[in-house]
N, C-alpha and C positions, 0 to 999 in steps of 0.2 A: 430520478435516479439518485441514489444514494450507498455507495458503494466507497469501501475501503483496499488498498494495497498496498502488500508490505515491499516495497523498493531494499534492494540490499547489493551494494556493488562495495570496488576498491578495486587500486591498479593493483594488487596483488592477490586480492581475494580468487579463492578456486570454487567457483559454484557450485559446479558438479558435487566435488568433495561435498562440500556442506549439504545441500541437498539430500544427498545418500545419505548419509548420516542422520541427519535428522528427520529424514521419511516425507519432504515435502514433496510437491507438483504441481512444479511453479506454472507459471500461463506461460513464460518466456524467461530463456538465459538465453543473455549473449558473452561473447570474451571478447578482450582488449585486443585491436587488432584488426576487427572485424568492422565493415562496413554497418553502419544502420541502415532503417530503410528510405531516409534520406541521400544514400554513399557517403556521409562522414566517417571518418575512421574513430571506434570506438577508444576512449583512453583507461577504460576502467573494463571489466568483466562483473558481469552480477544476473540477477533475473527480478522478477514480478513475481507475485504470489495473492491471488484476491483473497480475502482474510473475512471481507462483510458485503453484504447484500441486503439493504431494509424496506422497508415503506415507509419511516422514520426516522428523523434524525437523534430520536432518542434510544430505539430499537438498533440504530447502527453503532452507538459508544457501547452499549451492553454489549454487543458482540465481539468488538475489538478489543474491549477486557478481558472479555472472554478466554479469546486467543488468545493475548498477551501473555495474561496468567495460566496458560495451558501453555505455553512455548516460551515460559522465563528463561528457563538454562538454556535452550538453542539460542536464543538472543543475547543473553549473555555471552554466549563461546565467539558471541561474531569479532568482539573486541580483542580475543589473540589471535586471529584469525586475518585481519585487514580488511573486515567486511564493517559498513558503517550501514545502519538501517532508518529507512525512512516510513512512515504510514503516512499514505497519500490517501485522505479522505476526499472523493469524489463527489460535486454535488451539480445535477442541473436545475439553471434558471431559466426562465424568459416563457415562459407558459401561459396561460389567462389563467390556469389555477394556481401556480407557483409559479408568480414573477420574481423573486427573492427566495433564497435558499439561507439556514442557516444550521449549526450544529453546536451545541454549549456540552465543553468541557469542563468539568467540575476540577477545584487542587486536585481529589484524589486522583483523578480521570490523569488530570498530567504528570501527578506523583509517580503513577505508576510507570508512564511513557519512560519518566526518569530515569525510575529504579532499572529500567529493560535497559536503558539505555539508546533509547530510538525517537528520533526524530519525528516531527510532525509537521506535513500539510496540508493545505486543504484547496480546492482546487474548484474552479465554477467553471459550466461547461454550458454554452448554451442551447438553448433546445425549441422544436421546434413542436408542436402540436403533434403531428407524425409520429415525432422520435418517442414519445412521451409514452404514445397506445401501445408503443409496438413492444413486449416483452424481451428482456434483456438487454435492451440498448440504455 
C-alpha cells in the first residue's frame, strides 16, 4: 500500500464551508464536539481527503504534486481560514516481498509542501500477506 491523505482540521476551522467551496469529497469530516470512534470528544473539526493511490513510491510523490499544484489556492485559503494541513503519506511494511517501505522527497518535492503551506507525514502500517493480495487495503 502506498497511499497519500490530505489531513486539514482546527478548533475553528468550518469543513463544510471549505469543502463546498473548493469542490472536494473528502472520505470523512468530523466537528469539534463530537465523539470519535474511540468516544473521545473531538477538539478540532476537519476531514481526510485521499489525494494518492500507487504501486510506487515514486509514482505516489508524482501524484501528490500533482494535486498540490492543482489545489495551490484552496491550500493556501486554509491559513485565513483556521485550517492547518497535513499530507499523510501511507506506507505498508512487514511483507516477504516488502519488509521495508520507503519514499524519497526530493528539495523541490518539500519546496513545494512549503510553498502550499502543509505539512508532512509519513506513517508505516503493518501488513500482513492477506492484507497485501487483497485490493484496496
Amino acid at each position: 500500500m502506498r497511499v497519500a491523505v490530505l489531513r486539514v482540521s482546527g478548533a475553528d476551522f468550518d469543513p463544510d464551508a471549505y469543502v463546498k467551496r473548493h469542490g472536494f469529497t473528502p472520505d470523512i469530516i468530523w466537528r469539534a464536539g463530537e465523539p470519535d470512534r474511540l468516544g473521545r470528544v473531538r477538539s478540532k473539526s476537519g476531514f481526510n481527503l485521499s489525494i494518492g493511490d500507487a504501486v510506487s513510491a515514486a509514482a505516489l510523490v508524482k501524484q501528490v504534486r500533482g494535486w498540490v499544484e492543482d489545489n495551490m489556492s484552496a491550500l493556501l485559503a486554509l491559513g485565513g481560514l483556521g485550517g492547518v494541513a497535513v499530507i499523510d503519506v501511507g506506507l505498508t511494511v512487514g511483507t516477504s516481498d516488502q519488509f521495508t517501505a520507503s519514499v524519497t522527497l526530493t528539495p523541490s518535492d518539500l519546496a513545494l509542501l512549503a510553498k502550499a503551506g502543509v505539512e508532512l507525514s509519513v506513517s508505516a502500517y503493518p501488513a500482513t500477506e492477506e492484507t497485501e493480495s487483497v485490493p484496496g487495503i
